[in-house]
Residue, then its C-alpha position, 0 to 999 in steps of 0.5 A: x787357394x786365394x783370399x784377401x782381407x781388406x783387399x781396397x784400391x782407390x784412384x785419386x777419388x774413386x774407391x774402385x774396390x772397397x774392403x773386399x774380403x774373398x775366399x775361394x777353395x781349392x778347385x772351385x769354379x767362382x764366378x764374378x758377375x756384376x754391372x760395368x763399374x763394379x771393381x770387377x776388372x779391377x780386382x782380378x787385375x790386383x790378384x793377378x799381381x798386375x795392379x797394387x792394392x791401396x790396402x789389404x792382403x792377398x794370400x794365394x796357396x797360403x802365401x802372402x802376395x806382398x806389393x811392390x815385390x816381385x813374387x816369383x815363386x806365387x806368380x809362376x802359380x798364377x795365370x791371368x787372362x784380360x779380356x782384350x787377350x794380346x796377340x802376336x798377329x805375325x806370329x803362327x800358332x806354334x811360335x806363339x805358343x812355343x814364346x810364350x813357353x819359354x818365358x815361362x822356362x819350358x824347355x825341349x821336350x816337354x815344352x813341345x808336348x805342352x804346345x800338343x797338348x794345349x793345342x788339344x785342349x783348345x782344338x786348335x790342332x790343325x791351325x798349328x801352321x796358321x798365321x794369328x791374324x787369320x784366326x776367327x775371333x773365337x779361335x784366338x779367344x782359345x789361342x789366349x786360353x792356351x798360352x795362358x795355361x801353357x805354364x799348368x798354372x794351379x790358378x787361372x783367372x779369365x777376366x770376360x773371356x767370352x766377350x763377343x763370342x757367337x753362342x756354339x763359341x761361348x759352349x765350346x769356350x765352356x767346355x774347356x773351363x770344364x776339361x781345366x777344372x777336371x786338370x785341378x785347376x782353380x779358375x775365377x772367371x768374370x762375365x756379364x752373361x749369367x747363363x754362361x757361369x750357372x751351367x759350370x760354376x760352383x761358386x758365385x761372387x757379386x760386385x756392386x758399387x766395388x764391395x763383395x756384396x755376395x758371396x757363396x756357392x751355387x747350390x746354396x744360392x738355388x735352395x735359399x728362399x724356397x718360397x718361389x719354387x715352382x711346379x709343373x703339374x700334369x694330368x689326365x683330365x681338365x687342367x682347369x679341375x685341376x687348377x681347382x683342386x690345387x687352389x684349395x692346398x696349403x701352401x700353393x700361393x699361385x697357380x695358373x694354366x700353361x699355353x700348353x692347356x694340359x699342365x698346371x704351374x704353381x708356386x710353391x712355399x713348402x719343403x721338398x717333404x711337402x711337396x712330396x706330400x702335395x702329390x701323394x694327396x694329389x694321387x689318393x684323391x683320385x688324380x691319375x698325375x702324368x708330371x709333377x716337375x719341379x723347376x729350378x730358378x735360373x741364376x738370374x732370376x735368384x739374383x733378382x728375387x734377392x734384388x741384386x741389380x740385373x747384369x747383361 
C-alpha cells in the first residue's frame, strides 16, 4: 500500500528525515513511536503530499507520488490527520461535515448517507445540531476523524491523534481505528504513548534521530529474544519450597516470590517446548500446579530491552 526509497528532508542544516526506507502492507495498522525531534511529524507530513522530500521516492498502491505536482488520482486515496485537527468553530457538526464532503465531490444522496455514517462511526449521532465550539475536546478529536475519513480514503494517516485525550476517550478513539481497519482501510498512526498502539497495532515503526531505525511486525517483536520471558507459577503448598525446586532447573536464570506470597515469578530462557517440559516435570515430581502462566512483555518493555530510548 505505501513505501519509500530514500525518503530524506532536510531544513537548511538539520536533516529532519534521514533515508528512510518503509514498507507497510495492505490493511495494516503500522505504528509510529519515537521521542519529540525523531522526523516522525515530518515523515507523515511528506507522505501526506503536505511537505516535498529533499530526496527520495513515495509510492502508494504503487504509484509513484512525484513532487511539485498535484497527484490528484493518489491524493483522493489518501487521508491525513495532523495532530492540531483544524475546525470550524462556527459551523455545526452536519455542515461541517457536509463541506468537507463536497470538497472531496460527494454529492446528493450519497453525500448525506456518508455524513450518517461517519457520524455512526465516531458516535457523534445526537451532536449533529451542535455547534463546534461546544464540543469536548475528545468529541471534536472524533469530529476530525470523520471528516477525514468522509472520502472512504484507502490510506489514513493520524499524526498523535490521541493527544490530550482523558483514558475512556483514548479507548473509544481506539475502538473506532479497530472498526476503520475492519473497513479495509490502511492507517499509519504516530503516538508517544506505547500502550495506546500494542492493544490494535500490527506493525511498528521507530524513529531516532530522523532514520527508521526499527521496523517490523508486532508479533515478531514480542517473540525475539525469548530469554526475558516470564512465568507465573502457583501451587499447593510453600511457595518458598517451591521457589527451591524451581532454583534447581535448567534455564530458569531468576526466580522470586509475588507480594501475593502464593505464586512464584521466573525468568525463563527456553522455548514454549521447554517450558512445556518445566511443567511436566513440575507435576511428575509431585508438585499439585494451580498456575502456570506465561506473561508477555508489554511493548515498552520490548523496546527497552532492545535498548531503544524510552517514549512518553
Amino acid at each position: 500500500m505505501l513505501s519509500t526509497t530514500g525518503l530524506t528532508k532536510q531544513f537548511d542544516q538539520t536533516i529532519s528525515v534521514n533515508q528512510v526506507n518503509l514498507q507497510i502492507n495492505a490493511g495494516e495498522i503500522y505504528g509510529l513511536i519515537g521521542p519529540n525531534g525523531a522526523g516522525k511529524t515530518t515523515l507523515i507530513r511528506m507522505l501526506a503530499a503536505a511537505e516535498e522530500p529533499t530526496a527520495g521516492e513515495i509510492y502508494i498502491s504503487g504509484q509513484r507520488l512525484l513532487p511539485d505536482q498535484p497527484n490528484p488520482g493518489i491524493q483522493r486515496q489518501i487521508s491525513f490527520l495532523p495532530d492540531d485537527f483544524p475546525l470550524y468553530d462556527d459551523l455545526n457538526v452536519v455542515d461541517y461535515l457536509d463541506y468537507f464532503g463536497r470538497l472531496y465531490y460527494l454529492r446528493q444522496p450519497e453525500l448525506a448517507q456518508r455524513i450518517n455514517q461517519v457520524l455512526e462511526l465516531v458516535s457523534l449521532e445526537n451532536k449533529r445540531q451542535s455547534q463546534i465550539s461546544t464540543l469536548s475536546r475528545g468529541m471534536k478529536q472524533r469530529l476530525s476523524l470523520a471528516r477525514t475519513v468522509i472520502h472512504r480514503p484507502v490510506l489514513l494517516l493520524l499524526d498523535e491523534p490521541v493527544s490530550g485525550l482523558d483514558p475512556i476517550a483514548r479507548v473509544q478513539y481506539r475502538e473506532t481505528i479497530k472498526t476503520l481497519q475492519t473497513e479495509g482501510i490502511t492507517i499509519l498512526i504516530s503516538s508517544h504513548i506505547l500502550s495506546d498502539l500494542e492493544d490494535f497495532c500490527t506493525s511498528i515503526g521507530i524513529m531516532e534521530l530522523g532514520r527508521l531505525v526499527e521496523s517490523s511486525q508486532l508479533q515478531a517483536l514480542y517473540q525475539r529474544d525469548r530469554r526475558g520471558q516470564q512465568i507465573i507459577i502457583a501451587a499447593l503448598g510453600e511457595a518458598a519450597a517451591l521457589q527451591q525446586v524451581l532454583q534447581t532447573m535448567p534455564l530458569v536464570t531468576v526466580c522470586e516470590i509475588l507480594p501475593s506470597g502464593n505464586q512464584v515469578c521466573i525468568q525463563f530462557a527456553g522455548t514454549n517446548l521447554e517450558a512445556a517440559n518445566l511443567l511436566r516435570d513440575l507435576i511428575t515430581g509431585g508438585w499439585q500446579i494451580t498456575e502456570f502462566s506465561p506473561v508477555q512483555a508489554s511493548l515498552e518493555e520490548i523496546f527497552l530491552k532492545l535498548g531503544y530510548q524510552q517514549t512518553s
